[in-house]
Z-matrix of the N, CA and C atoms (Angstrom, degrees):
N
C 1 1.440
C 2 1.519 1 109.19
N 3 1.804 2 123.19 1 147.71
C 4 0.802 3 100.18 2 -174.24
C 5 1.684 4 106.98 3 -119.98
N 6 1.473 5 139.64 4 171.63
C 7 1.072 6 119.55 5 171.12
C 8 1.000 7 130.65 6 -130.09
N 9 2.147 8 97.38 7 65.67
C 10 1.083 9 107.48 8 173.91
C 11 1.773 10 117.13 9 -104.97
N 12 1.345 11 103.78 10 131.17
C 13 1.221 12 114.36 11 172.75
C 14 1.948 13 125.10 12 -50.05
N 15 1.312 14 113.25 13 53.59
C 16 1.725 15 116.99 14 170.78
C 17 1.289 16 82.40 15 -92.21
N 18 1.521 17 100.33 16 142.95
C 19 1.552 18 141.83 17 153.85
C 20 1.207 19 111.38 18 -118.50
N 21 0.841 20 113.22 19 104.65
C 22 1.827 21 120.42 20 157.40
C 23 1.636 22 105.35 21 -24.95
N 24 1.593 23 139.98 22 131.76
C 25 1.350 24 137.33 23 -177.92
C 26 2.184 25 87.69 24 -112.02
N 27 1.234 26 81.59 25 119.09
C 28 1.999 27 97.77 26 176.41
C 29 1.692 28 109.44 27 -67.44
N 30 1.732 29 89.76 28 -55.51
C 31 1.702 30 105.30 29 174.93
C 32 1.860 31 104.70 30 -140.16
N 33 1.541 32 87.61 31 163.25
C 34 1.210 33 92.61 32 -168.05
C 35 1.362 34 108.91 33 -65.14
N 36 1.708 35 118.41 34 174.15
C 37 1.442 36 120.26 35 159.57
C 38 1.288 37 124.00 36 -51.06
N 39 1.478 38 130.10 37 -44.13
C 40 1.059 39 116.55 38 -173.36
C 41 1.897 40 111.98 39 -81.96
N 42 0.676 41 95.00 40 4.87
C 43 2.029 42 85.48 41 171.49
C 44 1.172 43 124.99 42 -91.83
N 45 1.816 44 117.40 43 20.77
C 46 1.241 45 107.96 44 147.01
C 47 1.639 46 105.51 45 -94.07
N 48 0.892 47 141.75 46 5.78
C 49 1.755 48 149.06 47 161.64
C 50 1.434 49 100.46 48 -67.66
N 51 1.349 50 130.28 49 -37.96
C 52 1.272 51 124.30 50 -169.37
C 53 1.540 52 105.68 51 -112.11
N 54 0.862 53 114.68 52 -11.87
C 55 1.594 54 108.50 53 157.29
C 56 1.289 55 107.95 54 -74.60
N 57 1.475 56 123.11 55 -59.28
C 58 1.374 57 102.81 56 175.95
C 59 0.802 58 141.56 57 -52.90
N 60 1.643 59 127.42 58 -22.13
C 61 1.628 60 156.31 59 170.30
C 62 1.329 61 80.80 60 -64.80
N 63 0.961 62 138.77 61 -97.14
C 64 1.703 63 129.93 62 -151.76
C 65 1.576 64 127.61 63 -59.39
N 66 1.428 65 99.57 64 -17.47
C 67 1.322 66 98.56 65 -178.83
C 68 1.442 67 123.35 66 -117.53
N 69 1.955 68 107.73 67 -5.92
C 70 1.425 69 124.39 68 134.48
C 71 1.316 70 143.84 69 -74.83
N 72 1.524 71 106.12 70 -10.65
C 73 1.481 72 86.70 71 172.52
C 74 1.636 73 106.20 72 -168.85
N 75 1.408 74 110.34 73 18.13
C 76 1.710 75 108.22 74 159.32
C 77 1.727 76 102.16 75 -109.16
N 78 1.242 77 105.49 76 -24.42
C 79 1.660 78 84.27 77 -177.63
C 80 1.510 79 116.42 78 -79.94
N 81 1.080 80 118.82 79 -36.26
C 82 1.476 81 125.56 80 146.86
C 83 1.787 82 114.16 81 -29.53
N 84 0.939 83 110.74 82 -50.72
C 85 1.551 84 115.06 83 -175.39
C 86 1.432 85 99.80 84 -77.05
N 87 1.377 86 121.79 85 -42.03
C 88 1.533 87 110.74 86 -175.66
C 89 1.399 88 94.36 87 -84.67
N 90 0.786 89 169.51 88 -15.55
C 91 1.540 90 166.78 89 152.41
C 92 1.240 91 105.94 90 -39.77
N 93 1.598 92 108.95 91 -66.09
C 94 1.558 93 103.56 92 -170.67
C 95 1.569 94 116.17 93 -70.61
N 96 1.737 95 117.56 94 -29.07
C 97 1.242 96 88.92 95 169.09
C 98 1.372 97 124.30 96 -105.18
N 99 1.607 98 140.49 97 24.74
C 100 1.173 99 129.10 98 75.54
C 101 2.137 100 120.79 99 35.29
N 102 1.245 101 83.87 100 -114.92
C 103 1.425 102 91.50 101 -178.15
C 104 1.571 103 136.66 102 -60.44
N 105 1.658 104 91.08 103 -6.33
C 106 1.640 105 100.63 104 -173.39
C 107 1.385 106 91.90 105 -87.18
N 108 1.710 107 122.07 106 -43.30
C 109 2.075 108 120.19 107 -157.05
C 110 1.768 109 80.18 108 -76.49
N 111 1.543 110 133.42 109 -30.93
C 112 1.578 111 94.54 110 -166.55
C 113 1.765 112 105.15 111 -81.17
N 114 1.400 113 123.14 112 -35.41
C 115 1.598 114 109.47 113 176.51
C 116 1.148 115 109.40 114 -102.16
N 117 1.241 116 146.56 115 46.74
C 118 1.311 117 144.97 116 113.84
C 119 1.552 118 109.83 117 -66.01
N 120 1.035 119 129.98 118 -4.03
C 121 1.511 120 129.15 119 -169.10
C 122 1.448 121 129.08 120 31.81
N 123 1.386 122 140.32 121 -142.47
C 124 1.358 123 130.63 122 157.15
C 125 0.866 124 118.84 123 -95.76
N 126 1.595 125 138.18 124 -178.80
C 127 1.206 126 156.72 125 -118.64
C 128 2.101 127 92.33 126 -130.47
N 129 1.141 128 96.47 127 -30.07
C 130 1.684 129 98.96 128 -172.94
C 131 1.336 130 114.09 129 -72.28
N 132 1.372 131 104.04 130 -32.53
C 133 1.370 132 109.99 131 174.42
C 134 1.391 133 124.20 132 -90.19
N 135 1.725 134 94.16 133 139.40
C 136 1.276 135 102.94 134 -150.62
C 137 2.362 136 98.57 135 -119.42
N 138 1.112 137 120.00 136 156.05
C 139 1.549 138 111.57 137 171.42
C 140 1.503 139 97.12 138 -114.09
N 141 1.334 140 128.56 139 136.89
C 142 1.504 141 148.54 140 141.37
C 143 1.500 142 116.77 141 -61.19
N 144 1.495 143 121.08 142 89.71
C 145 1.448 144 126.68 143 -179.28
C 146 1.603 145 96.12 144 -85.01
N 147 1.105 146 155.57 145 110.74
C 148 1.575 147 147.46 146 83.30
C 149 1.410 148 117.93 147 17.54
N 150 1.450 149 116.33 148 149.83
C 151 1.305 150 129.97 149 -169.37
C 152 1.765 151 99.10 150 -112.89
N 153 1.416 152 120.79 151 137.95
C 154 1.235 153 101.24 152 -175.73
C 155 1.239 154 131.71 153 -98.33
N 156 1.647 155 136.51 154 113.92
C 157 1.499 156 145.37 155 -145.90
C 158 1.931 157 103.20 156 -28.87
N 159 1.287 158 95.26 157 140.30
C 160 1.449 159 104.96 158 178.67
C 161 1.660 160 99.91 159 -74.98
N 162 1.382 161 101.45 160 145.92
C 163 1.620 162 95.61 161 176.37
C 164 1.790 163 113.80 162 -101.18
């Protein structure tokens, strides 16, 4: 037996840089716009604001 320390490498060193890149700060970005096109709704719809009765 020997007692040398090889580890098999699964992924390289640098793909915790790109995990964090993707999972700090594009999924966030696709998230938010995501959530902005569904409650921003469409463009057709319109709200009727009223003025509020003089007292």
């Amino acid at each position: 037996m020997s007692d040398n320390n090889d580890h098999e490498v699964l992924v390289p060193a640098s793909a915790a840089k790109w995990i964090a890149l993707v999972g700090g700060i594009l999924v966030p970005i696709a998230l938010g716009v995501i959530v902005a096109n569904v409650y921003s709704g469409s463009e057709d719809q319109t709200v009727q604001v009223y003025p509020l009765p003089e007292e």
